[in-house]
C-alpha positions in Angstrom: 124.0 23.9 -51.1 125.5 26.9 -49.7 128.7 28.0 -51.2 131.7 30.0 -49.3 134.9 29.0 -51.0 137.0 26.4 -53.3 137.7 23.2 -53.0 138.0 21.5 -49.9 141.4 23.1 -49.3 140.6 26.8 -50.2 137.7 25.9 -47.3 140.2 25.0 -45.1 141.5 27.8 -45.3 138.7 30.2 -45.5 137.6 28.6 -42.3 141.3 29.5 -40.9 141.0 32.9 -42.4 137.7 33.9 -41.0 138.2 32.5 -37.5 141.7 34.6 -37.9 139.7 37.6 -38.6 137.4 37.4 -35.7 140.0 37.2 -33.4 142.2 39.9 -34.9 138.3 42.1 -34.7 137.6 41.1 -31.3 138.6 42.6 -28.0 139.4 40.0 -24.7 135.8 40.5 -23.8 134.5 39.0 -27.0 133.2 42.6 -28.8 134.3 44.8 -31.7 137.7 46.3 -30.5 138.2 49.8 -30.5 138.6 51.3 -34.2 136.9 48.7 -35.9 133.4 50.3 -36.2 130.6 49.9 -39.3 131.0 53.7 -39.6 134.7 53.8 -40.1 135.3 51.0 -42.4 132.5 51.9 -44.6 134.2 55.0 -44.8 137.2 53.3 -45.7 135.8 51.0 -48.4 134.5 53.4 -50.4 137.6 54.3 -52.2 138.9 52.5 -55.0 141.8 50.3 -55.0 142.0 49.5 -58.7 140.4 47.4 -61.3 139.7 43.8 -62.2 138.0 42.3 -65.2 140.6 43.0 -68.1 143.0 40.9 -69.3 146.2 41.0 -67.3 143.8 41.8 -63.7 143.9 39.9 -60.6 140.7 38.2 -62.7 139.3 38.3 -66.1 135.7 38.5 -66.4 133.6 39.1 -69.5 132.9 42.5 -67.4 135.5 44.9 -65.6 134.9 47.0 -62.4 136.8 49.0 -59.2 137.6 46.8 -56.4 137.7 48.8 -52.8 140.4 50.1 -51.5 142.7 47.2 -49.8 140.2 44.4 -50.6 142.3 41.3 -52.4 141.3 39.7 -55.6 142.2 36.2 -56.4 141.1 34.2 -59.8 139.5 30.9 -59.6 139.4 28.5 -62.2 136.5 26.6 -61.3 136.5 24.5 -64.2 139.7 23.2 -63.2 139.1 22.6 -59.1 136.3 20.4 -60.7 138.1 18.4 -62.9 140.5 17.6 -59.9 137.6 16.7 -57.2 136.4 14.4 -60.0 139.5 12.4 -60.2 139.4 12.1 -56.8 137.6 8.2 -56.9 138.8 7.3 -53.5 137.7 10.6 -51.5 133.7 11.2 -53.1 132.9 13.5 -50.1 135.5 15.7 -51.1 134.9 16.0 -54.8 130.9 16.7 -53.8 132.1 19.5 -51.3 134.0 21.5 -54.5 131.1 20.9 -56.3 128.9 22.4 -53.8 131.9 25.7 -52.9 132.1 25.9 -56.9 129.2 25.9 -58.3 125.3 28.0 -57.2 122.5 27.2 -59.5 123.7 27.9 -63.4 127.1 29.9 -62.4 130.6 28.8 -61.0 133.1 30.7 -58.7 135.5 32.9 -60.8 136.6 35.5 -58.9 137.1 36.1 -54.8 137.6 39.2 -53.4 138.7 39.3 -49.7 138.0 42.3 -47.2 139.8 41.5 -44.9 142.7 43.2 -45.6 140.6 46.0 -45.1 139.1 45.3 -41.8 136.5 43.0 -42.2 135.0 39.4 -42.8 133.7 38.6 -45.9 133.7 38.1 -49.2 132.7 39.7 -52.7 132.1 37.0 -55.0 132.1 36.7 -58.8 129.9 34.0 -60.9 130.0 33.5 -64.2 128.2 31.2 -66.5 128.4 30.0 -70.3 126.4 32.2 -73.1 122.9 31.4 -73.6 122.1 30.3 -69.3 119.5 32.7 -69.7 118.7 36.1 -68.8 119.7 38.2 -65.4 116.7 37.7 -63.3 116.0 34.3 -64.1 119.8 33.3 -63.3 120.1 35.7 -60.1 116.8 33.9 -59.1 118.3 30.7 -60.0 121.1 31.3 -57.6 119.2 32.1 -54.6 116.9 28.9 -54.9 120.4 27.1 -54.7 121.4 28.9 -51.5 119.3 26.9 -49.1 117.5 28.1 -45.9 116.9 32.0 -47.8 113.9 33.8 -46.9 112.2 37.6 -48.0 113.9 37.6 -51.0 113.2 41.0 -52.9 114.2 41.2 -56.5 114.7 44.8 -58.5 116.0 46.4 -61.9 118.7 48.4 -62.0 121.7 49.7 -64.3 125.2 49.6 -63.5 127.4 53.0 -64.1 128.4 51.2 -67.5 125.0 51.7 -68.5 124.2 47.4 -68.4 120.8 46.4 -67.5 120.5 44.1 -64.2 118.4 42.5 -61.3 119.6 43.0 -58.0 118.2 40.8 -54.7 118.4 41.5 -51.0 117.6 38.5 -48.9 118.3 36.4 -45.8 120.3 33.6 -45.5 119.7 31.4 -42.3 122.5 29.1 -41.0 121.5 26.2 -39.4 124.7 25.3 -38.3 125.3 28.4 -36.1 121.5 29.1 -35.5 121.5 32.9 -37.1 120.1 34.6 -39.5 121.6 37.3 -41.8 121.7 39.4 -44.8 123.3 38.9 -47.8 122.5 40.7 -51.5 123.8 40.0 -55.0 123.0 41.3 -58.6 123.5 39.7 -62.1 123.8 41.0 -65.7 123.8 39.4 -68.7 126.5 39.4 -71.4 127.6 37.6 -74.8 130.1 35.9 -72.8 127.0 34.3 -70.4 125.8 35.8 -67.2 127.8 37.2 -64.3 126.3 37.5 -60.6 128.4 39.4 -58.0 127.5 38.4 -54.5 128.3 39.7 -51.4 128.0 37.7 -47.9 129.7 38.4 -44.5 129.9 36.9 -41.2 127.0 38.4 -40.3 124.4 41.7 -41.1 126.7 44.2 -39.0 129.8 43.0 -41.5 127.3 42.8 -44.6 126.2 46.4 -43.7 130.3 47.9 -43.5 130.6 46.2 -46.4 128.0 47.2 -48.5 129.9 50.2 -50.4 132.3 47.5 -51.9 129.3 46.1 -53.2 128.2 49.6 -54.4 131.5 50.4 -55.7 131.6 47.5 -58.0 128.0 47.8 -59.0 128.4 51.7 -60.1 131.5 51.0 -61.9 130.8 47.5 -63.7 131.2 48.2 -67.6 130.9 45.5 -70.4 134.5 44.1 -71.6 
């Protein structure tokens, strides 16, 4: 099932947040407004706007990287969302909807990291899993199949700027809801801790595109903990 936030509240207010963002990105006529091109928040994404991942961060991760410039971080203790939804006996939609915002294949949510206080919509996503899930490619795989509707998936090796070993996918994620198709990408690595996939999404492929040096950013600078 596809997942885009936490809990049934947090996807309240995701939906809040991103229909926010589209009219704060949107002129009266419906398009981009003026200043809000690919080309110039790219630009501005780029730079770095600290570090998460150590103890004391926004989020603690069993890896630490650099976070763009102006993009938010907020822990999520999946885990505990769970446990809540699960004690929910008189409300079994809801507690099946946090399981399906929390959880993608053998990881759960751990880490959110908004753009758009940096001018966009979307998300960078942490995963994490317990040690032992298995290896990077077979978990980042893993988390795909659980994505429904994803298409031309391609799947490569790669090492981060820490020097860690990791697969890396760029696919498309169909929404049958809205009718449209876009692209979305995501890498894993493995640690003694478990495995950890970072996943970036968007709105659609032009906001996936201006955000793609986050994505970059965090993938050059990700270091073992």
């Amino acid at each position: 099932m596809r997942s885009t936030a936490v809990g049934v509240a947090l996807g309240t207010t995701l939906l809040a947040t991103a229909l926010g963002g589209c009219a704060e990105s949107s002129g009266p006529d419906g398009k981009r407004a003026p200043g809000a091109s690919s080309a110039s928040r790219s630009a501005k994404a780029t730079a770095s706007g600290g570090r998460i991942g150590a103890a004391g961060s926004a989020c603690e991760l069993p890896v630490s990287f650099d976070i763009a410039k102006d993009w938010k971080a907020k822990a999520i203790d999946a885990q505990a969302e769970l446990s809540k939804a699960s004690k929910r006996s008189d409300d079994d939609l809801a507690g099946a909807l946090a399981d399906a915002f929390l959880r993608q294949g053998p990881v759960t949510t751990a880490c959110e990291i908004d753009a758009k206080p940096a001018g966009n919509i979307g998300f960078l996503r942490v995963w994490t899993g317990k040690a032992g899930d298995g290896d990077a490619g077979s978990v980042l795989r893993e988390f795909v199949a659980a994505e429904d509707n994803t298409s031309k998936a391609k799947y490569r090796s790669f090492k981060t700027g820490g020097g860690l070993s990791g697969v890396e996918v760029e696919y498309l994620y169909t929404s049958k809801l809205l009718d449209e198709t876009k692209k979305e990408s995501a890498f894993a690595v493995s640690t003694p801790d478990g495995p950890v996939v970072l996943h970036l999404g968007g709105m659609d492929t032009e906001e996936h595109e201006a955000m793609r040096p986050a994505y970059d950013l965090a993938k050059q600078t990700l270091e073992l903990l």
